[in-house]
Backbone as numpy.savetxt, mean C-alpha at the origin, in Angstrom:
# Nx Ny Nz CAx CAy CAz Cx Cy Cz
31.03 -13.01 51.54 31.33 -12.17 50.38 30.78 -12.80 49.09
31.15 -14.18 49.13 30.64 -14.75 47.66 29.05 -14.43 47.58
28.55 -14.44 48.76 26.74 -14.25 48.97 26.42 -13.31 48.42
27.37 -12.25 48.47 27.15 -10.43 48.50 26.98 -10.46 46.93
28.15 -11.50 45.90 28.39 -11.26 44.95 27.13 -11.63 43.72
26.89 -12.52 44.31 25.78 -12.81 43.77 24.05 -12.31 43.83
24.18 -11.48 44.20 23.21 -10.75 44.34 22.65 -9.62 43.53
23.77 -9.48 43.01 24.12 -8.06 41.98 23.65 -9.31 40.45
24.48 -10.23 40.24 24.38 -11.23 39.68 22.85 -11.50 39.24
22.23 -11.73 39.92 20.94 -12.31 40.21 19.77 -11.42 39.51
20.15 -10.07 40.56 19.44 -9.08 39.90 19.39 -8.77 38.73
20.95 -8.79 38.01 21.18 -8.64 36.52 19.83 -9.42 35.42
20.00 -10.67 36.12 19.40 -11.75 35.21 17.96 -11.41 35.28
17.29 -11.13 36.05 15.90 -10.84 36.59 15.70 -10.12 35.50
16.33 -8.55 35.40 16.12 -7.41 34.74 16.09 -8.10 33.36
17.14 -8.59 32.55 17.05 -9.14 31.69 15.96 -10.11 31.13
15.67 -10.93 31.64 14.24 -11.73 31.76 13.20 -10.99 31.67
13.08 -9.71 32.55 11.32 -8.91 32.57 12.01 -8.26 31.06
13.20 -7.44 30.85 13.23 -7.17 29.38 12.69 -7.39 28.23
12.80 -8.97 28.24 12.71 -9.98 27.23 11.18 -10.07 27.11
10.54 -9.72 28.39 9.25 -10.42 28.08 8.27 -9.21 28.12
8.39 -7.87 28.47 8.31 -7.14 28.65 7.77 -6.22 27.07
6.71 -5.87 26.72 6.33 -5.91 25.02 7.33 -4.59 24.89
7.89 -4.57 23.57 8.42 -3.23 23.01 7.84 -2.09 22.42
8.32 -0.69 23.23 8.22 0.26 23.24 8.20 0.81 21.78
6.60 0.98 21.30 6.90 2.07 19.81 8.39 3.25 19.78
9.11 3.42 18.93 9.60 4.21 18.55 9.09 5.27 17.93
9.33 6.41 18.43 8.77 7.88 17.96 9.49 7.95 16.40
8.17 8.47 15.68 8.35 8.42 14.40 9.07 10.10 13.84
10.35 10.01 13.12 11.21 10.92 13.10 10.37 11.30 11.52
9.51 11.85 11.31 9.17 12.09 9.87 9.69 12.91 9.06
10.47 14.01 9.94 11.23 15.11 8.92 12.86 14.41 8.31
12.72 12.92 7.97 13.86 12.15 7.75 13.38 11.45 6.02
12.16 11.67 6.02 11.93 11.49 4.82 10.37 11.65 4.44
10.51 11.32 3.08 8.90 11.04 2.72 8.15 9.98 2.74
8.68 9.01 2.50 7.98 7.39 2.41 9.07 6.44 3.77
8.11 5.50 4.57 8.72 5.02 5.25 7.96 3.26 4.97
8.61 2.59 5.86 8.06 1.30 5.72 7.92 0.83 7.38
6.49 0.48 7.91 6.60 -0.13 9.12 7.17 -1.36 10.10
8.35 -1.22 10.74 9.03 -2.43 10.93 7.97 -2.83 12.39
7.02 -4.00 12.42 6.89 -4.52 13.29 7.23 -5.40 14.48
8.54 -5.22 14.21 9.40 -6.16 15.17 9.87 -4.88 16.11
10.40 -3.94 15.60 11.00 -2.67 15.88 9.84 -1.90 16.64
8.69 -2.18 15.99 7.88 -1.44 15.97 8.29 0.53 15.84
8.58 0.27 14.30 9.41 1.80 14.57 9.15 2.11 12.80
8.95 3.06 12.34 8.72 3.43 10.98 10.23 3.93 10.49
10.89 2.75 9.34 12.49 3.40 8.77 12.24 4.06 7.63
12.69 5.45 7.62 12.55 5.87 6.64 13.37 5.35 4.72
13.06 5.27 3.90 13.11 4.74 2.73 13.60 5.79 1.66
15.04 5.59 1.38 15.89 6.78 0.16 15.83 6.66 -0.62
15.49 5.46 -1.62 15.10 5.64 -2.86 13.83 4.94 -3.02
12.75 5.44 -3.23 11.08 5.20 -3.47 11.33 4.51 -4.69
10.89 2.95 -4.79 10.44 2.51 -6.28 9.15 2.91 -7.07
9.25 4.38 -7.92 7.91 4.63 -8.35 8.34 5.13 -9.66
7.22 5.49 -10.45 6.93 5.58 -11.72 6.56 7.12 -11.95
6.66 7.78 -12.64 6.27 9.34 -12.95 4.68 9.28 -13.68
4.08 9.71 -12.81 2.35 9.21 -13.07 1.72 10.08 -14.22
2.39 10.27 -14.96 2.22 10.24 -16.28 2.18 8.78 -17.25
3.23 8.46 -16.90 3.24 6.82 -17.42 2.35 5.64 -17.03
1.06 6.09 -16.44 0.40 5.51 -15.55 -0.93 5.69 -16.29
-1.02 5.12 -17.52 -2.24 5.04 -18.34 -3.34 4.56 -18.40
-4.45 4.77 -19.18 -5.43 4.00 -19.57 -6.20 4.18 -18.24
-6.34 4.97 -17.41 -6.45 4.62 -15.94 -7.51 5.97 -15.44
-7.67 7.18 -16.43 -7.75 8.30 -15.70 -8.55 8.71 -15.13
-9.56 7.77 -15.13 -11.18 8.81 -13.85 -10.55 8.19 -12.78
-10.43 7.12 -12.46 -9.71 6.45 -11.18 -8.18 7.47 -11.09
-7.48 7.56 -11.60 -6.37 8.60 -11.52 -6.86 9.91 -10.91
-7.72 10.46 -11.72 -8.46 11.90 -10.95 -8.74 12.01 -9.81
-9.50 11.16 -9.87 -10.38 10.70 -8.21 -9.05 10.88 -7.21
-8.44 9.60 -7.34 -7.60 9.16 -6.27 -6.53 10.97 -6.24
-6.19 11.66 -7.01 -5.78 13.04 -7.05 -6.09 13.84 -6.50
-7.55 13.99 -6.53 -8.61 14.78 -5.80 -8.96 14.89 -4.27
-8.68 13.19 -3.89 -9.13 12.83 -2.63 -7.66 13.00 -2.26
-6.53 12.82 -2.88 -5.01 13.02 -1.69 -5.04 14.37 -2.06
-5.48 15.17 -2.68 -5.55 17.00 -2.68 -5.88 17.25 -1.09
-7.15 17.10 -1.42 -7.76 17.04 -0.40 -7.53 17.15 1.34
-7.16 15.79 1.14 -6.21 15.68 2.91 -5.05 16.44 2.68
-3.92 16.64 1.87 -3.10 17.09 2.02 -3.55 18.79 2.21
-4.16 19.27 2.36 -4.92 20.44 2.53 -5.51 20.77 4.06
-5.44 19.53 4.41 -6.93 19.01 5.95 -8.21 19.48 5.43
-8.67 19.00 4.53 -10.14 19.16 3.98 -10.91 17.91 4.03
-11.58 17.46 4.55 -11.98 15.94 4.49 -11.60 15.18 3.11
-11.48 13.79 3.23 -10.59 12.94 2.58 -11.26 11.17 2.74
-11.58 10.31 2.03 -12.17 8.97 2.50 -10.81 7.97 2.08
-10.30 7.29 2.98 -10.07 5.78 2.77 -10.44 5.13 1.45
-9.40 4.84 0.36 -9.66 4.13 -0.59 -9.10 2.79 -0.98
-9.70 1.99 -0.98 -9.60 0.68 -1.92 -9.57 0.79 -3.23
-8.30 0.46 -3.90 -8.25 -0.01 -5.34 -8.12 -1.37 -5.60
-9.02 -1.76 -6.05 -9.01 -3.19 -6.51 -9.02 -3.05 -8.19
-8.85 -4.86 -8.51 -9.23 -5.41 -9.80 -8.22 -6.14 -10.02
-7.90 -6.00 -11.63 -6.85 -6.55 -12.39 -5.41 -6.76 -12.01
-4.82 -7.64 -11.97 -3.16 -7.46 -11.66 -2.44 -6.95 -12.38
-1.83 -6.16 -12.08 -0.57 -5.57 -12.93 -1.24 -4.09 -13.46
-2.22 -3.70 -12.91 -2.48 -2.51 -13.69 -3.05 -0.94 -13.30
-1.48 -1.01 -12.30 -0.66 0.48 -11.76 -1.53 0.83 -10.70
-2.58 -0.14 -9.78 -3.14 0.08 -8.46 -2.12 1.05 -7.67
-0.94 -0.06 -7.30 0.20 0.62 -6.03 1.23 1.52 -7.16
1.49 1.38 -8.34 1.69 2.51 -8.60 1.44 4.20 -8.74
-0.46 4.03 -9.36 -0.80 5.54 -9.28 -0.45 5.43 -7.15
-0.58 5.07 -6.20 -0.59 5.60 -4.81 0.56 6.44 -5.05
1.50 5.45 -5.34 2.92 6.22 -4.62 3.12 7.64 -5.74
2.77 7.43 -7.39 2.80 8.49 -7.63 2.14 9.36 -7.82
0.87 9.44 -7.02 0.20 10.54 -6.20 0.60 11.01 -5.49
1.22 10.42 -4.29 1.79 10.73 -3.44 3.09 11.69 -3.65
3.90 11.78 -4.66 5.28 12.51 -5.09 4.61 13.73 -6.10
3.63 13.26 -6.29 2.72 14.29 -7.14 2.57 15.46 -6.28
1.66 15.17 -5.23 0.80 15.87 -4.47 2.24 16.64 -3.75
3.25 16.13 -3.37 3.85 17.00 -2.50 5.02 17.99 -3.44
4.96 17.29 -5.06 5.43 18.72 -5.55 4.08 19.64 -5.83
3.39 19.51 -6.02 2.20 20.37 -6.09 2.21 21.28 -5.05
2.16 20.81 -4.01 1.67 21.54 -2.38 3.29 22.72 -1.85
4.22 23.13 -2.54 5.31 23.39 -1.82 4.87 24.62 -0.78
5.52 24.90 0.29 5.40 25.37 1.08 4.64 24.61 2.41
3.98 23.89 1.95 2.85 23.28 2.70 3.49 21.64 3.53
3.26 21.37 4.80 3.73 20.32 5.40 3.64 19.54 4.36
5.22 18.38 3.65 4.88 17.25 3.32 3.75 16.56 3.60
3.72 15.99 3.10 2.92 14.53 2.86 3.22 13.43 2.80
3.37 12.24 3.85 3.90 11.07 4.47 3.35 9.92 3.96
4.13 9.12 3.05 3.42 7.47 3.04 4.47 6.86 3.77
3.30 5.69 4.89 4.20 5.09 5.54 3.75 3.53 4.70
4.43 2.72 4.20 3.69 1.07 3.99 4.35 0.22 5.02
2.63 -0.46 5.11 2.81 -1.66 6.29 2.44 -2.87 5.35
2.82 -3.76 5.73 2.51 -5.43 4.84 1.33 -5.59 5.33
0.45 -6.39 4.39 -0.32 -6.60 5.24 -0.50 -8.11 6.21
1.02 -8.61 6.32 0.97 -9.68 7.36 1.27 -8.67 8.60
1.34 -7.66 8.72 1.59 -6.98 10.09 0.27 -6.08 10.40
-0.68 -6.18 9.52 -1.94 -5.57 9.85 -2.53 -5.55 11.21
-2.20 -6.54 12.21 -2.71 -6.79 13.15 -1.94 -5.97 14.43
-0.89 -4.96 13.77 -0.18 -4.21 14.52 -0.33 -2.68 13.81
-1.46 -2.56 13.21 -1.72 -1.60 12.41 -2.06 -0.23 14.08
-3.27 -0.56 14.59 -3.44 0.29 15.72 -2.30 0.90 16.94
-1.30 0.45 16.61 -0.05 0.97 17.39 0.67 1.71 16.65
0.66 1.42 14.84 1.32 2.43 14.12 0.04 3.44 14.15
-0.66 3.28 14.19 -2.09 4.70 14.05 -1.40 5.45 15.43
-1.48 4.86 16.60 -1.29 5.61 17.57 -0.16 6.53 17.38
0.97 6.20 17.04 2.08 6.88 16.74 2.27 7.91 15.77
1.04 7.80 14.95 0.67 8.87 13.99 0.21 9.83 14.11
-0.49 9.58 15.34 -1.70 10.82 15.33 -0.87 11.78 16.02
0.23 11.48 16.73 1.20 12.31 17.70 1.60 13.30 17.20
2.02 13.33 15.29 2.84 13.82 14.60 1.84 15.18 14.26
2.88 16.12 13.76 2.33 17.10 13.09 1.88 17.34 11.63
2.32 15.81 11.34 2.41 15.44 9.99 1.35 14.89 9.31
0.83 15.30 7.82 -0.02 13.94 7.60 0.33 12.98 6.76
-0.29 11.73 6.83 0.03 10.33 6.67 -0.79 9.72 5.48
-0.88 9.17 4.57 -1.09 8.36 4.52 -0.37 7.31 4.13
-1.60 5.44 4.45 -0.87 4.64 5.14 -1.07 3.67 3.83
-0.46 2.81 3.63 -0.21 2.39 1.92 0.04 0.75 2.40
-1.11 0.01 2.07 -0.85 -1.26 2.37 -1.24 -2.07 0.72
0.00 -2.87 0.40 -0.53 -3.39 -0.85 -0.71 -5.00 -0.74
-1.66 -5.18 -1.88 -2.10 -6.48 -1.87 -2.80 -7.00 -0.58
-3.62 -6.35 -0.13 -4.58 -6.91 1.59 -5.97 -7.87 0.49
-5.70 -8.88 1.34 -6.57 -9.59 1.30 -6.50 -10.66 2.55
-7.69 -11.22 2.99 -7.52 -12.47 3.97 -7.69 -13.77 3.98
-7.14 -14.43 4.62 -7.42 -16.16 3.96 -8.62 -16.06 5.61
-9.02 -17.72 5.45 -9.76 -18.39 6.11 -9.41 -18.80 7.25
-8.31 -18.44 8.26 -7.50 -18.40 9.26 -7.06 -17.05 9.71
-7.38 -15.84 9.64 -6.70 -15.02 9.46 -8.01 -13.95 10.00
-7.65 -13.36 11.61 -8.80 -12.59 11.97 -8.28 -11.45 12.38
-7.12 -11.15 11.59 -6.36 -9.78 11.87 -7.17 -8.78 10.54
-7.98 -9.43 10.09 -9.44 -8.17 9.59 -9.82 -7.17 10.44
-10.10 -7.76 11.94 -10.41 -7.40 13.02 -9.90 -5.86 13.22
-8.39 -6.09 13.13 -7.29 -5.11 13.57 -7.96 -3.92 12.53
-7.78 -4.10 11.14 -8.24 -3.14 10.21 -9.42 -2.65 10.08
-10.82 -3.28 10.82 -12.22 -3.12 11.17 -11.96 -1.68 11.68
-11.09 -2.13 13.13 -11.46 -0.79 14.20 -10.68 0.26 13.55
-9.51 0.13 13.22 -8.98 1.63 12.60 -10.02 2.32 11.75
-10.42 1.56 10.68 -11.21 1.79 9.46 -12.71 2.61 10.52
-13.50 1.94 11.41 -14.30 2.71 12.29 -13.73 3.51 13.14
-12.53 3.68 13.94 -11.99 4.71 14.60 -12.05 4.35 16.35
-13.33 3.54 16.31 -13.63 3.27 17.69 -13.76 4.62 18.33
-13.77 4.85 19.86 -14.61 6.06 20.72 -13.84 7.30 20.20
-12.38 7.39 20.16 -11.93 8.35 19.76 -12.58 8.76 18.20
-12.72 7.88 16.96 -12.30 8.08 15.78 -11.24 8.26 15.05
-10.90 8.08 14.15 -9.69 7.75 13.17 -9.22 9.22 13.33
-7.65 9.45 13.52 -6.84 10.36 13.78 -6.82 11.52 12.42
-7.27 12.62 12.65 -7.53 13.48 11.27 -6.45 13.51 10.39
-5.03 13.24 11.00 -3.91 13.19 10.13 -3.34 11.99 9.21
-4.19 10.95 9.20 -3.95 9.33 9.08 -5.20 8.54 7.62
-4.70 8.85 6.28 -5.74 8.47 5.60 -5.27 6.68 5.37
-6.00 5.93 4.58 -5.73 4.13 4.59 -5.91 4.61 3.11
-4.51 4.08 2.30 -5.05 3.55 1.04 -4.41 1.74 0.75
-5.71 1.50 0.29 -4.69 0.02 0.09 -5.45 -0.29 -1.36
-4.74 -1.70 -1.32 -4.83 -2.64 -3.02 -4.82 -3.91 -2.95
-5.92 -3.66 -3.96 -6.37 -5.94 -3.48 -6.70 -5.76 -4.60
-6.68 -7.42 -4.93 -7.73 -8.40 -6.40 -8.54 -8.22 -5.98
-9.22 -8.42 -4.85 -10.59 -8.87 -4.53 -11.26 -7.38 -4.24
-12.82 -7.19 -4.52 -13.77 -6.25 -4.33 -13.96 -6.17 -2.69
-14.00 -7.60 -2.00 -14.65 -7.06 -0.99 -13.46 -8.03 -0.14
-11.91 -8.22 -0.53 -11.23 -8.52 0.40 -11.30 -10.17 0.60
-12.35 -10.46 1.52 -12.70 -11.92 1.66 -12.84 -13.08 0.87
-12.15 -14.15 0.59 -12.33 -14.82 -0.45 -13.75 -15.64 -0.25
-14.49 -16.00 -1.57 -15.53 -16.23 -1.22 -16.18 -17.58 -0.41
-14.61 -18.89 -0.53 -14.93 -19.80 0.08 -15.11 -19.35 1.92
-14.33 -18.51 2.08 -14.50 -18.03 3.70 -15.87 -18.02 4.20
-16.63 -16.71 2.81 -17.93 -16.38 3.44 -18.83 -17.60 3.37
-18.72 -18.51 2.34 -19.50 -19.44 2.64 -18.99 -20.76 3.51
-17.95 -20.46 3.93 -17.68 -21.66 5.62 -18.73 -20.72 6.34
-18.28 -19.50 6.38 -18.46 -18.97 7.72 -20.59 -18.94 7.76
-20.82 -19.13 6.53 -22.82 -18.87 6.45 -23.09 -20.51 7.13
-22.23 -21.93 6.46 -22.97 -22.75 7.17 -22.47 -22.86 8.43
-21.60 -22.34 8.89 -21.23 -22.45 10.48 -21.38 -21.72 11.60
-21.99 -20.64 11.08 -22.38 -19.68 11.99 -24.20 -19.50 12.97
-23.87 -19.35 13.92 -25.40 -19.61 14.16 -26.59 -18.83 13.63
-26.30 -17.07 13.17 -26.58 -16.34 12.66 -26.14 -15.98 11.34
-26.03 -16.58 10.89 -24.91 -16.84 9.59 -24.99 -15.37 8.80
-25.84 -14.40 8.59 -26.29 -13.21 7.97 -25.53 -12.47 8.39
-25.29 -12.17 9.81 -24.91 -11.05 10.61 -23.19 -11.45 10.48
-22.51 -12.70 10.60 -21.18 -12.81 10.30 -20.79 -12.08 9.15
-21.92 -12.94 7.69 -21.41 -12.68 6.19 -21.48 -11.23 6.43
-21.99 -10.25 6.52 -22.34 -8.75 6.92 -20.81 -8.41 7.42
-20.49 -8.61 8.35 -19.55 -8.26 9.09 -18.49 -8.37 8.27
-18.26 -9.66 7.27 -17.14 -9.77 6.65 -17.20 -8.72 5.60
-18.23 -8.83 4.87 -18.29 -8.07 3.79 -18.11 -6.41 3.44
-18.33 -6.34 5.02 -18.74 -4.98 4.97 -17.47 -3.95 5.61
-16.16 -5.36 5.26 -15.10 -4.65 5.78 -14.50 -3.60 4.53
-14.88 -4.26 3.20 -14.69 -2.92 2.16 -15.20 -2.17 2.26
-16.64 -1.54 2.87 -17.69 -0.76 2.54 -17.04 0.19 3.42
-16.01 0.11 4.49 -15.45 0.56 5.47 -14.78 1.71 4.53
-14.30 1.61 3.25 -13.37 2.61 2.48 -14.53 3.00 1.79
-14.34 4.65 2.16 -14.91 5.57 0.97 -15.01 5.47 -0.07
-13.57 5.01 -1.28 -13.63 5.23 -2.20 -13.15 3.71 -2.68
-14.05 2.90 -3.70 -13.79 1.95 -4.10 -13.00 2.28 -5.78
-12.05 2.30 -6.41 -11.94 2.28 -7.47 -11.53 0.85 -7.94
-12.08 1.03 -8.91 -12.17 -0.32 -10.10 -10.89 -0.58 -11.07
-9.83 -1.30 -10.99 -9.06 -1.25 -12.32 -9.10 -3.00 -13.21
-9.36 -2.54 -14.51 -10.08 -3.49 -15.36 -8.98 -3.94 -15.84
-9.24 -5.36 -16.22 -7.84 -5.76 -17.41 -7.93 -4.70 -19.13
-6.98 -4.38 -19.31 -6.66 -3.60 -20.36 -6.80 -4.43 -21.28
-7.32 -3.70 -23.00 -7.28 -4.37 -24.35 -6.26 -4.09 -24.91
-6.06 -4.81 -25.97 -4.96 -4.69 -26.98 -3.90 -3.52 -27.24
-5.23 -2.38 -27.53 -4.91 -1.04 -28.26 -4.41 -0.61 -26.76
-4.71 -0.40 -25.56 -4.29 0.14 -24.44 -2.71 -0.33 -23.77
-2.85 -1.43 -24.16 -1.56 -2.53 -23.72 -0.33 -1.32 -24.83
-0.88 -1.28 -26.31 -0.09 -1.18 -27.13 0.50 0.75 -26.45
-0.65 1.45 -26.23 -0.29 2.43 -25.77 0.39 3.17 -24.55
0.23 2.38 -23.60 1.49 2.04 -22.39 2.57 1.88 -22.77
2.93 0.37 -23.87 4.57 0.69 -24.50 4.67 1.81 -24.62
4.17 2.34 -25.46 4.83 3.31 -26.43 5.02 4.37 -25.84
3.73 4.70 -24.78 4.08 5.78 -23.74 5.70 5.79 -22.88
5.68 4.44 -22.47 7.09 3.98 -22.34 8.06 4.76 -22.57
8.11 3.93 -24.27 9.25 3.85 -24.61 9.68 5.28 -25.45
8.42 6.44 -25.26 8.55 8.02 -25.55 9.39 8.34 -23.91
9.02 8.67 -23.34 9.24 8.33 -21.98 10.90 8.29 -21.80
11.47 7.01 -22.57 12.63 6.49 -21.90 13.41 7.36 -23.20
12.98 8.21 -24.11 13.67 8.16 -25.43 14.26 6.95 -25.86
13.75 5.43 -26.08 13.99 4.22 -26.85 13.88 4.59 -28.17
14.81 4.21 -29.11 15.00 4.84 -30.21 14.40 2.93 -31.42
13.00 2.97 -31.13 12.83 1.95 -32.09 12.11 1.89 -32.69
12.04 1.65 -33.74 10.69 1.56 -35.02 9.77 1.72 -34.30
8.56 2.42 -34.67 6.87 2.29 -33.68 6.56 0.63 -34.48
6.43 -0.12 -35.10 5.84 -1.05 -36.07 6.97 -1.97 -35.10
7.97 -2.23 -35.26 8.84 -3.15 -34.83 8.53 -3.06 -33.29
8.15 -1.86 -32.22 8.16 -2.25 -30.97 6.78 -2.81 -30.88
5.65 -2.32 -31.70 4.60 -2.87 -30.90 4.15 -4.55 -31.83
4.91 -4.89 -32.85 4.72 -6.38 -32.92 5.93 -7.08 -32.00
6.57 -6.47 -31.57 7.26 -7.02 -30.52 7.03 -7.36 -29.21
5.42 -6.02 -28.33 5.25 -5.98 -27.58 4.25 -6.84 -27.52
3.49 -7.00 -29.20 2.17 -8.80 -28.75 2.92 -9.66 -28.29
3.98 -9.90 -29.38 4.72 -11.66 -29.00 5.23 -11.00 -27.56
5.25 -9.93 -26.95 5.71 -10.40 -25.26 4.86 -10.85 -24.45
3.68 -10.06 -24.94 2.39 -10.15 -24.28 2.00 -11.97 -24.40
1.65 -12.05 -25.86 1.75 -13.77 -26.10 2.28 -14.71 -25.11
3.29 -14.50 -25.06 4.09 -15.26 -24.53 3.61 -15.13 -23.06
3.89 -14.13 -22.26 3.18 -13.99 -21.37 1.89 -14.56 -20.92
1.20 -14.59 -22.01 -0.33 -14.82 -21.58 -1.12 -13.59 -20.98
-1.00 -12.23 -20.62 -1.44 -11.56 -20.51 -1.02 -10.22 -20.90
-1.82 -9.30 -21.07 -1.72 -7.84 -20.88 -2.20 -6.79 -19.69
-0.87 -6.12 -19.61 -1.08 -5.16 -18.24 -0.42 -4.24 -18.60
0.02 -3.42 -17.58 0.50 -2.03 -17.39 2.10 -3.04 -16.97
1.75 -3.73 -16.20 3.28 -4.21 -15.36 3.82 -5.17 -16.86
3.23 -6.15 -17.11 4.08 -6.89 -18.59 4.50 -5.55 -19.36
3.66 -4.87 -19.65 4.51 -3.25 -20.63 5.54 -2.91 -20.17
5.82 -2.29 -18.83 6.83 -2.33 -18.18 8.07 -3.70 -17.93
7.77 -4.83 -18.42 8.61 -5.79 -18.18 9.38 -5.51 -19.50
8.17 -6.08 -20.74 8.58 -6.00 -21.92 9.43 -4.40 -21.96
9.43 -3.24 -21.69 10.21 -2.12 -22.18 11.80 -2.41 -21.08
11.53 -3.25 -20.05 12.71 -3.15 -19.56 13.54 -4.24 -20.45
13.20 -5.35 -21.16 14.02 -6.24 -21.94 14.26 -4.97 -23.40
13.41 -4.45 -23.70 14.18 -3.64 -24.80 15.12 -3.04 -24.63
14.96 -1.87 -23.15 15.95 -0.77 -22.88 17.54 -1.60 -22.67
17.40 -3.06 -22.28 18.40 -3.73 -21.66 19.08 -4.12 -23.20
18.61 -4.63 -24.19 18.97 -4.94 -25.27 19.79 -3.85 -26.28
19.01 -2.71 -25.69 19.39 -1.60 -26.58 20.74 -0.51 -25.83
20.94 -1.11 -24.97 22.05 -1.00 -23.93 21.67 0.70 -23.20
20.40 0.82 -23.02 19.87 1.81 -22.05 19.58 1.92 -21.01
19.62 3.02 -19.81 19.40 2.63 -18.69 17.97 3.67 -18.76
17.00 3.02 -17.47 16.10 3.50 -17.30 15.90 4.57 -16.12
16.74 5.68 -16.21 17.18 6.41 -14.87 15.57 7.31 -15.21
């Protein structure tokens, strides 16, 4: 009997073990649960996200042929009209991943009647699990696009690879419902000490640098965002702080908003936004 008992026992543990080792099953993506989701790669399962941190893209200045564009091209797909993959690069702080997301809230009050419009964001330390969230996309009736901020790669790091083949599609091609927008400092992603390890170490050294480089050329649409001047910095506050109804001198906020900037050391769209959140906080306002 004790023999008998252990058998059941045994088996238990087995099952448990192939479990464990056994890779996990994507979770079917429930999209009519929201609009913006975030990709859990452990889960491998997209959770949907209830309150979106975004900005009303109006407040999203100094910015507007790149604003248009990027408008035009999520028109576009959200329509099923052809649509390219865009890269926004440049300057820090100056409303890259903001205009996305509020394009994205844009476009789907624009479109009513018409299937939402889905941003899912993946990090880009999980990029290399990007082709299993594609797969799970294309299933849907929905369209997507996929919102990765800040991608760039270090010199260890060949989960480029992963984003190569989506970006080409491989035999099938990229799923018609599934656009890539992402946001980097860098123009072409790769930092430049990489490309030059990789020229003296390579036996063909041309055909590597190519390969690396040509992982931006992969996005349709490159837009450019520049560091902002003075007068632009000054006009973001103020857009602001019209915006928030802040009730403060125009003369008193914007010599207020150099010495933030000063102090700072730079001007952006995001310090404007820092600096108006120390006013609204001072002035005992909330920024709903």
């Amino acid at each position: 009997m004790a023999g008998n008992n252990t058998i059941p026992h045994k088996l238990d543990q087995i099952i448990a073990i192939l479990s464990r080792i056994a890779p996990p099953v994507p979770t079917p993506i429930e999209a009519e649960k929201a609009d913006c989701f975030i990709w859990n790669p452990h889960q491998l399962s997209a959770e949907p996200v209830k309150k979106v941190n975004r900005v009303d893209i109006s407040l999203i200045s100094r910015v507007d042929n790149v604003r248009d564009i990027l408008l035009s091209n999520t028109r576009c797909f959200a329509k099923g009209l052809p649509a390219n993959n865009a890269l926004l690069w440049g300057a820090r702080g100056m409303g890259k991943s903001s205009l996305i997301k509020a394009a994205h809230a844009l476009i789907n009050k624009e479109e009513k009647g018409i299937l939402s419009l889905k941003l899912v964001e993946i990090h880009r330390e999980d990029i290399d699990t990007l082709p299993l969230l594609m797969n799970e996309l294309k299933k849907s009736k929905y369209r997507f696009i996929l919102f990765c901020d800040d991608l760039s790669f270090n010199c260890e790091d060949i989960s480029y690879k992963s984003l190569k083949t989506v970006l080409d599609g491989g035999i099938e091609g990229c799923p018609p419902n599934v656009l890539l927008y992402a946001t980097s400092n860098r123009r072409h992603l790769i930092p430049r000490d990489m490309i030059e390890n990789e020229r003296s170490t390579a036996i063909n050294p041309s055909e590597t640098i190519d390969e690396k480089v040509s992982l931006s050329d992969r996005f349709g649409l490159w837009l450019g965002f520049h560091a902002c001047s003075q007068n632009d910095y000054l006009i973001m506050v103020e857009n602001y702080a019209h915006y928030y109804h802040l009730e403060e001198q125009i003369e008193r906020l914007r010599k207020d908003a150099l010495e933030w900037a000063a102090i700072r050391g730079n001007r952006s769209g995001r310090v404007a936004w820092q600096f108006i959140q120390d006013i609204a906080g001072r002035l005992g306002k909330r920024l709903d």
